[in-house]
C-alpha positions as CSV (number, residue, x, y, z in Angstrom):
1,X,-38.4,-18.9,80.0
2,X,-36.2,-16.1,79.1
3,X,-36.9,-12.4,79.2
4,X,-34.4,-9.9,76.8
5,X,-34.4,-6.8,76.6
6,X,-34.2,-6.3,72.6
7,X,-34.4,-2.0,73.0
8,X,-30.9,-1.4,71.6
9,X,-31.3,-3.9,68.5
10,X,-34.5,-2.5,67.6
11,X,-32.8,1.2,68.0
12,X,-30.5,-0.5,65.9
13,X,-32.6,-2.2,63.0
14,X,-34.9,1.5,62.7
15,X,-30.8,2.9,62.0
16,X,-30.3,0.6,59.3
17,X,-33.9,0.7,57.5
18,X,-33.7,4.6,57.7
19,X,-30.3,4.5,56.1
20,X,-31.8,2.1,53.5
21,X,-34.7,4.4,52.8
22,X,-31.9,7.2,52.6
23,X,-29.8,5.3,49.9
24,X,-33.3,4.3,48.1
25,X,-34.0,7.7,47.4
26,X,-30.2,8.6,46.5
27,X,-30.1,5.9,43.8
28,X,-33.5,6.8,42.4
29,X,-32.1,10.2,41.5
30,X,-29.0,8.8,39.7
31,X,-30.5,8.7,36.2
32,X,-28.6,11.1,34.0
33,X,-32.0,12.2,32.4
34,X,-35.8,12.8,33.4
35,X,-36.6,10.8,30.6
36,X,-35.1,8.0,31.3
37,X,-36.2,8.0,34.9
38,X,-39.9,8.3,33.7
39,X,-39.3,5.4,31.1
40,X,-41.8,2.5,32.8
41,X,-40.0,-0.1,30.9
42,X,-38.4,-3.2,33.5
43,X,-35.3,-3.3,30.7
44,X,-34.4,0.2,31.3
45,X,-31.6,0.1,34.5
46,X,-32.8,3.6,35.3
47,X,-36.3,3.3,35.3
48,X,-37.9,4.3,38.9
49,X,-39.3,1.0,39.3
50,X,-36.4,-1.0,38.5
51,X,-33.3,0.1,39.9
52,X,-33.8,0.0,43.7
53,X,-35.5,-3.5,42.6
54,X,-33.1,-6.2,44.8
55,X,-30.9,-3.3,45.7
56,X,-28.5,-4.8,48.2
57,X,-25.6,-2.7,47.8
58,X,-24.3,0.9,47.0
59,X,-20.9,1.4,46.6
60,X,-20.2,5.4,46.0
61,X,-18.2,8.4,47.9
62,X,-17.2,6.4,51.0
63,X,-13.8,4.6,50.9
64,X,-10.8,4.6,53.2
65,X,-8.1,2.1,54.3
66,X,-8.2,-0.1,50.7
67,X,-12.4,-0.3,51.5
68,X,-14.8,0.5,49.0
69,X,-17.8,1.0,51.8
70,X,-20.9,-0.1,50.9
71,X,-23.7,2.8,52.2
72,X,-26.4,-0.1,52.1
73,X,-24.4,-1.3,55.3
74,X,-23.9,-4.2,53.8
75,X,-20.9,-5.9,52.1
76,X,-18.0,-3.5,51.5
77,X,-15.8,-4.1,48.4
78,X,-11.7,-4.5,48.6
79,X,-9.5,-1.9,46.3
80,X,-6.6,-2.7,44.5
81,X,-5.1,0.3,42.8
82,X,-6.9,3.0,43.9
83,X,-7.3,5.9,46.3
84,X,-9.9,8.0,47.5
85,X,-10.9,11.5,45.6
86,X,-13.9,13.6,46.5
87,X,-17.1,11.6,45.1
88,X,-15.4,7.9,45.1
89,X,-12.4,5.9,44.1
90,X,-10.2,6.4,41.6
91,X,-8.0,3.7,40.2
92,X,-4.6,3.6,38.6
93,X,-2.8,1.2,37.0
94,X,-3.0,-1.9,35.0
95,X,-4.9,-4.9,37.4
96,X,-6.2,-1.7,39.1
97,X,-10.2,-1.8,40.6
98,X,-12.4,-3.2,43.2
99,X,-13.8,-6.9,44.3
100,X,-17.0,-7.4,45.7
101,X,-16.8,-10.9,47.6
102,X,-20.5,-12.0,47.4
103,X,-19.7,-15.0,46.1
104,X,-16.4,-16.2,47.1
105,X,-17.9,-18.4,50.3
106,X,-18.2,-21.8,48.8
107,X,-20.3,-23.5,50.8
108,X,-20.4,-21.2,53.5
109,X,-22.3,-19.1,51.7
110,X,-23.0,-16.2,54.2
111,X,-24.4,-13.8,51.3
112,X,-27.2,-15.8,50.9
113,X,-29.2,-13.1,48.3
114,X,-26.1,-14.1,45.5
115,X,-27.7,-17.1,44.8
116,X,-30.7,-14.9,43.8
117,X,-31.7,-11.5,41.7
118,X,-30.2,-8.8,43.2
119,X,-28.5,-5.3,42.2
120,X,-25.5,-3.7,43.3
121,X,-25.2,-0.2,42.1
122,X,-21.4,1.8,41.9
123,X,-21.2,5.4,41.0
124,X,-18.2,5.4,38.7
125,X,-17.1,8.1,36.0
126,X,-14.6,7.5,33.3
127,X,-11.9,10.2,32.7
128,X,-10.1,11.1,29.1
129,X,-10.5,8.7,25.5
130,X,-8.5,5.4,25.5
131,X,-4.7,5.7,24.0
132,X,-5.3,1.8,23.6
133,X,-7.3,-0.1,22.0
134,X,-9.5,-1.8,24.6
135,X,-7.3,-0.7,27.8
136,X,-10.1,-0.4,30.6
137,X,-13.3,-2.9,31.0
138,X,-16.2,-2.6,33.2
139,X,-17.0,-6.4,34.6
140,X,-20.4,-7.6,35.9
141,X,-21.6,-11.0,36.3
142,X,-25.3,-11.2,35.2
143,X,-27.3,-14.5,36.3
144,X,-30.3,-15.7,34.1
């Protein structure tokens, strides 16, 4: 028989399910209106009882060195294109924008919680009315 001492991996795991509490309630505020946060409805994104729902991943104001980091502590998203600003990334440039690598494993599929319902939630702003027709796009992958 083996005896551990496990005191700085549970100082460790009450870190990391404080900072998830913290980002819980950050995201639950991110609604753009009361109303829509009261809405009980499961289709609305913004209801309070849906969008922290899964919620493995918060990608927001923290990026440096080409990483997007994630403030769930979990998987941290690579930029192409973009720099830092106050409140997040901003990108530039055709092919510009970031790439969470969930599932790019194969069968070493270390992200086990792609393979199921899960959300992933990015604070992003868009800036000024396209001079194209259909010059930026927003891409999610949404599994039924």
């Amino acid at each position: 028989m083996v005896s551990v001492v496990l005191t700085e991996e549970l100082k460790r795991v009450k870190e990391v399910l404080s900072t998830w509490k913290k980002v819980d309630d950050i995201v639950s505020k991110l609604c753009p209106s009361p109303i829509a946060a009261q809405e009980t409805s499961t289709a609305n994104a913004c209801s309070a009882v849906n969008i922290t729902a899964g919620l493995v991943g918060f990608l927001s104001g923290n990026f440096s060195n080409g990483k997007w980091r994630d403030e769930y502590l979990g998987v941290n998203a690579t930029v192409k294109g973009g720099f830092g600003t106050e409140n997040g990334v901003k990108f530039t440039g055709r092919g510009a924008g970031a790439e969470w690598p969930v599932g790019s494993q194969g069968e070493n599929q270390l992200y086990h919680f792609a393979n199921y319902n899960f959300t992933l939630v990015a604070t992003v702003s868009i800036h000024g009315e396209p001079e194209e027709e259909n010059p930026h796009s927003i891409n999610w992958c949404e599994d039924e």
